[in-house]
C-alpha positions in Angstrom: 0.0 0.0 0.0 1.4 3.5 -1.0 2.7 5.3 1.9 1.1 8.5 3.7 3.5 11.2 2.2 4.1 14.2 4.7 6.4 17.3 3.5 7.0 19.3 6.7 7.4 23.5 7.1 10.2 24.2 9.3 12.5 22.1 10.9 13.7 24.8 14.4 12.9 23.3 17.8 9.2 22.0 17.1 9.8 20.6 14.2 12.6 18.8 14.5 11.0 17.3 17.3 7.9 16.3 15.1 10.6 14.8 12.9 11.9 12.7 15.4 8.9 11.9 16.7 7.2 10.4 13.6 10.4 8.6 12.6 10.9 6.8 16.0 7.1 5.7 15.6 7.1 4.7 12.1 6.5 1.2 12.7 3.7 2.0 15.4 1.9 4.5 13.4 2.0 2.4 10.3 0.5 -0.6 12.7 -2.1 1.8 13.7 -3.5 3.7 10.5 -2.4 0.3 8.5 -0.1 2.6 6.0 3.4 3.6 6.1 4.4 6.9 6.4 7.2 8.9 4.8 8.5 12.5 5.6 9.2 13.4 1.5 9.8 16.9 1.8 11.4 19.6 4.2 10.9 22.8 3.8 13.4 25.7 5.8 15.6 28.6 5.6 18.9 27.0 6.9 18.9 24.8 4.4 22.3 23.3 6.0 20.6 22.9 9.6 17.9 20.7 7.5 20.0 18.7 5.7 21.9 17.9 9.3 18.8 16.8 10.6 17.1 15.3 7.8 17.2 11.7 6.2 19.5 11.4 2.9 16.1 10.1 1.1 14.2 13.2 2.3 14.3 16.6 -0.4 15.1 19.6 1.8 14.4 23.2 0.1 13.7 26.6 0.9 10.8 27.3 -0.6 7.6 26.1 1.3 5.5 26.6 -1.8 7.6 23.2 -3.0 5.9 21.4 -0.2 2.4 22.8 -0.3 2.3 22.5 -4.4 3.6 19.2 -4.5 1.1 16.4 -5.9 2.6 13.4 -4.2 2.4 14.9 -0.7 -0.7 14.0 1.5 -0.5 15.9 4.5 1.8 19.3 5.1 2.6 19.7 8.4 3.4 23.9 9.8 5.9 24.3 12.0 7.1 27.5 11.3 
């Protein structure tokens, strides 16, 4: 089953906690809602403090209109 794609805005303190947080639970979520899910995007201003924090799999840009406009994500999550 296609995974739940989520692109994320920001990546400071709150969001790199939500990051954390819904890659540490992966496997519990995906047991729960019966679907993987896959943080796709990232969108921030430091782009290097993303790409730090960030999977290599995961695109990291600066323009949060990427995230929002982007077919293949289901749910954008604001952090900013």
């Amino acid at each position: 089953m296609k995974p739940i794609n989520v692109g994320l805005l920001g990546i400071g303190t709150v969001g790199s906690g939500t990051y954390t947080v819904l890659k540490r639970n992966q496997e519990e979520i995906a047991r729960r809602v019966g679907r993987n899910i896959a943080i796709r995007i990232i969108a921030e201003r430091d782009i290097e403090k993303a790409h730090r924090l960030a999977d290599n799999d995961t695109i990291v840009t600066a323009d949060a209109f990427e995230v929002v406009s982007n077919p293949d994500i289901d749910i954008v999550i604001e952090l900013i």
